[in-house]
Every structure is written in C-alpha cells, then in structure tokens.
LUMSE-762468 format. One line per 2 residues: number of its first residue (from 0); their letters; for each residue x, y, z of N, C-alpha, C. Coordinates in steps of 0.05 Angstrom, whole numbers, plus 5000, padded with zeros to 4 digits. Example, Ala and Ser with C-alpha at 12.3 -4.5 7.8 and 13.67 -1.06 7.14 Angstrom:
// residues 2
0	as	5264 4886 5156 5246 4910 5156 5264 4934 5156 | 5257 4955 5142 5273 4979 5143 5258 5001 5157
//
This chain:
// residues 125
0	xx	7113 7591 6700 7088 7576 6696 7093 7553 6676 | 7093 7530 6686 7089 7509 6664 7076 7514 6634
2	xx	7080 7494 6622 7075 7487 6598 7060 7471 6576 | 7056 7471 6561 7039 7452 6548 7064 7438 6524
4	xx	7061 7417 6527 7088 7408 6511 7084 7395 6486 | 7057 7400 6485 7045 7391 6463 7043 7416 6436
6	xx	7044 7436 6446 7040 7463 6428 7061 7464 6415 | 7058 7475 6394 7082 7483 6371 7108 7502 6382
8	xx	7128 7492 6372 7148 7516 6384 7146 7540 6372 | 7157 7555 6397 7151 7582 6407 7181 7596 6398
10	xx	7187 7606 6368 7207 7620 6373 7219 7648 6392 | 7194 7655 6403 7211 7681 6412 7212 7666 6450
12	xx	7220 7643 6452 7220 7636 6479 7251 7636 6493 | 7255 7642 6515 7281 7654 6522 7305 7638 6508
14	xx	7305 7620 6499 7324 7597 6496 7329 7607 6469 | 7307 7608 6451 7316 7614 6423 7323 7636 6414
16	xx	7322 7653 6429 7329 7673 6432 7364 7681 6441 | 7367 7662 6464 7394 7656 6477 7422 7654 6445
18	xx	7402 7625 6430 7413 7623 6403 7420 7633 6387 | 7394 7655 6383 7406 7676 6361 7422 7698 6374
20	xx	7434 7695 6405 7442 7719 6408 7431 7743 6420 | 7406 7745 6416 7397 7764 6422 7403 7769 6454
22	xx	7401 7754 6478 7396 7750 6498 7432 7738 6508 | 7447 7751 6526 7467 7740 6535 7475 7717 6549
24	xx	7480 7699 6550 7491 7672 6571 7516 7663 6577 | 7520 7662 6597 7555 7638 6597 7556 7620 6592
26	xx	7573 7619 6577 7574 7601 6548 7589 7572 6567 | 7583 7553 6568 7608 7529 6577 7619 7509 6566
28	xx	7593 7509 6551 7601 7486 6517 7582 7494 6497 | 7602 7496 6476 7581 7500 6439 7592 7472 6423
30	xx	7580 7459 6417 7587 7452 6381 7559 7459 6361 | 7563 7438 6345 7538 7446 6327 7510 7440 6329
32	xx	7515 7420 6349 7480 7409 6362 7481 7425 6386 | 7499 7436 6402 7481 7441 6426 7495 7463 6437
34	xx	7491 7480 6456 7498 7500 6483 7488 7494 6510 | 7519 7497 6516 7507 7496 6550 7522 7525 6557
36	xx	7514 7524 6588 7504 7547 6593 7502 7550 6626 | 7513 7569 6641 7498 7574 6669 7472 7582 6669
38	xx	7457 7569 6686 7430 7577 6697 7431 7613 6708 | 7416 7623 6699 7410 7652 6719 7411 7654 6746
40	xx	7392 7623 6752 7371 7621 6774 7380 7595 6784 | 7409 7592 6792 7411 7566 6805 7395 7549 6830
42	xx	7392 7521 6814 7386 7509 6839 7404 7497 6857 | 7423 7496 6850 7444 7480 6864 7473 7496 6864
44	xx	7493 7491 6870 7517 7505 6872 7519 7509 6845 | 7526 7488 6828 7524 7490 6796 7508 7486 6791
46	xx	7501 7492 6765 7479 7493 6756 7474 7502 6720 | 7482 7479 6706 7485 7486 6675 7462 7477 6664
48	xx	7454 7497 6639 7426 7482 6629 7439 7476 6598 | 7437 7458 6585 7442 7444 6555 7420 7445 6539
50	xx	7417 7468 6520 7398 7469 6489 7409 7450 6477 | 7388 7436 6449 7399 7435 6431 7396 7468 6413
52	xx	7408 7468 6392 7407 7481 6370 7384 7480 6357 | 7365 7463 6355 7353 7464 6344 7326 7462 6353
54	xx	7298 7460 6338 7277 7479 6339 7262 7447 6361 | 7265 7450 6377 7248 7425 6394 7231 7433 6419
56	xx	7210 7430 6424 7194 7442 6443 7200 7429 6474 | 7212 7402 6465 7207 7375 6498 7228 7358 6489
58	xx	7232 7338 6503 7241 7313 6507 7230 7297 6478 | 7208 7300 6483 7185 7284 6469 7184 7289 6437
60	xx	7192 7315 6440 7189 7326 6407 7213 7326 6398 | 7233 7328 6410 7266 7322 6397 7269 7290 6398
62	xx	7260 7274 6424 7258 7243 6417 7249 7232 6386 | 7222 7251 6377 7202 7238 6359 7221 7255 6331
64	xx	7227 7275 6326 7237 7292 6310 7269 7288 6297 | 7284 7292 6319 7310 7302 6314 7318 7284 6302
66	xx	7338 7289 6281 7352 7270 6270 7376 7248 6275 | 7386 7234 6278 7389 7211 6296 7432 7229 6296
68	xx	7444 7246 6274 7457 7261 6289 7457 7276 6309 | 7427 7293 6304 7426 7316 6332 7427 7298 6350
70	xx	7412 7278 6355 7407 7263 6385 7433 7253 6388 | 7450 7247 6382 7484 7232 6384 7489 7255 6397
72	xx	7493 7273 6374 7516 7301 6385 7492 7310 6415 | 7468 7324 6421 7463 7329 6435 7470 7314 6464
74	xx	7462 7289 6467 7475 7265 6487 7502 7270 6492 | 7518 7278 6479 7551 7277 6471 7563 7303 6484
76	xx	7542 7323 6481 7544 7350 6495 7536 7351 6516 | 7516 7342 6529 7512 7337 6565 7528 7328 6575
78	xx	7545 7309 6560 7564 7296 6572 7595 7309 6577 | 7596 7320 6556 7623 7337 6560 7619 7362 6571
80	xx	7590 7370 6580 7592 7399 6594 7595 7387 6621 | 7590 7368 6628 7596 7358 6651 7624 7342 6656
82	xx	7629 7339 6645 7662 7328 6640 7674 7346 6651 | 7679 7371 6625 7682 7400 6625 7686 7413 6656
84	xx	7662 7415 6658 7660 7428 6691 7669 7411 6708 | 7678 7388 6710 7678 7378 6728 7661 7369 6758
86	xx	7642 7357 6735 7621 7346 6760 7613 7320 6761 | 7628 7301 6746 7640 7275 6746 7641 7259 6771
88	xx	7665 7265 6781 7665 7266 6813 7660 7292 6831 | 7644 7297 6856 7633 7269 6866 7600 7256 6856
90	xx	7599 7268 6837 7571 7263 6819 7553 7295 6805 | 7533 7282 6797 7513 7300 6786 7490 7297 6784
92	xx	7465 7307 6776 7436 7296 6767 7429 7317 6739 | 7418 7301 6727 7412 7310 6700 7375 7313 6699
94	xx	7371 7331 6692 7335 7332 6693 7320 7350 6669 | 7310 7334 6658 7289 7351 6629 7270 7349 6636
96	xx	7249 7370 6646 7223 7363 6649 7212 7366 6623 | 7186 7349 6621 7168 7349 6598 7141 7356 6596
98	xx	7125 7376 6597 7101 7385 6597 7091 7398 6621 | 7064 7396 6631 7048 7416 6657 7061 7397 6670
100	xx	7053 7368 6681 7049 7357 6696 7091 7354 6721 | 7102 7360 6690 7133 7356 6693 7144 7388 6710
102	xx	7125 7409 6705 7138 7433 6709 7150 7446 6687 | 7154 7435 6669 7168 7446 6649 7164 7480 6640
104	xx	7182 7500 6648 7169 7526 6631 7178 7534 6616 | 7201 7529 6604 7209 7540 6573 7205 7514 6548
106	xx	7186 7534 6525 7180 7513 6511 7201 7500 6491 | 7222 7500 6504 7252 7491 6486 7264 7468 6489
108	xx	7268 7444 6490 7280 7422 6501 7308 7432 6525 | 7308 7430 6538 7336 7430 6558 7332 7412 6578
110	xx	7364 7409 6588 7372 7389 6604 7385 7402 6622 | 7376 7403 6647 7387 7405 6679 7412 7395 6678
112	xx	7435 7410 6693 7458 7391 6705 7463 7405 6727 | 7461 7394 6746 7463 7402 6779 7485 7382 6792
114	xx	7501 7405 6804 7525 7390 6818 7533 7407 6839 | 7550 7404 6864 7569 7413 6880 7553 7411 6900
116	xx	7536 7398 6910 7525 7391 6934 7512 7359 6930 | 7508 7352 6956 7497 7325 6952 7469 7327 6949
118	xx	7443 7321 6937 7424 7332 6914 7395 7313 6931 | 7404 7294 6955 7380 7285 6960 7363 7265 6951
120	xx	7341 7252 6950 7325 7243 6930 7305 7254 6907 | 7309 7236 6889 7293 7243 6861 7279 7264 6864
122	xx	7257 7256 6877 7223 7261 6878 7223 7277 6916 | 7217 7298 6915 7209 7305 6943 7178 7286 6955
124	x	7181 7277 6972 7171 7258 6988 7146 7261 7005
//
C-alpha cells in the first residue's frame, strides 16, 4: 500500500530494520552512507534496492535534509552497486518513487536498480 511521504519516519519500517540487522538481506554493497541489497520480490531479472543509512522517509526528505556528504556518498553507492553487478552494459533503470501518487510503500528513501532484460518504456501507456 502506498504512502504518505510527507509523515515522519517510521523507524520500525522494513528498511530500518534491514539496518539494524534485525531483518536479513543480501548484502551487494555497504559503505557508510548506504546498502544495497537484492530485492525479495524482483521485478526484473536483477533487481537491487539502495538505502541510505540514514533516517530519510523520500527522495524529498533526504534531497531537503541530508547532508551534502550523505547525498555524494549515497549517489556514489548506486553507482558502484551497479558497476559492481554489472549492469553497466547492456544498461539499467534506476527508480525512487516518492509518495501515494508515486506508489511508494516503504517509508525509507530507496532506489530501484533493474537490469538483465530490456525494461520497455518509462511510464506504462
């Protein structure tokens, strides 16, 4: 179920949870801003999702918030989990939804990385 992306973060939401551990994931990249991670529930052949570390509800709230390191290193980490995996060539799509209207349902900032098939257009039609 979507989200309100406007509400305060939600510590006990799967993601922050993922962080402290409590909750298991495959790990694909750590540093100190961020984890990535296989999806449970792939949409695509691959399928990695990228936290930051830290306490961000959206796009919107780590844009307006984060400190202009996290946003470097976070950016820096989508990039090398995809490096990493190798989905460089023959491409990828990167996707953060942000609020109801986006779909968004975990109230944690993450970023989509979908690869190993060819992915279609943006927006279904």
């Amino acid at each position: 179920m979507p989200i309100d992306a406007t509400k305060p973060y939600d510590d006990q939401n799967i993601f922050a949870r993922i962080l402290r551990g409590e909750i298991p994931a495959k790990t694909v990249y750590e540093d100190e801003h961020a984890l990535a991670f296989h999806d449970i529930a792939p949409q695509a052949p691959h399928h990695i999702l990228v936290i930051p570390k830290g306490a961000y509800v959206s796009w919107d709230d780590f844009s307006a918030r984060a400190s202009d390191a996290e946003i470097a290193g976070f950016v820096r980490a989508v990039g090398k989990a995809a490096r990493e995996a190798g989905f460089v060539e023959p491409g990828y799509r990167l996707l953060a939804n942000t609020g109801l209207h986006a779909g968004q349902e975990v109230p944690h900032l993450h970023v989509h990385i979908f690869a190993g098939q060819p992915l279609g257009p943006m927006l279904a039609r």
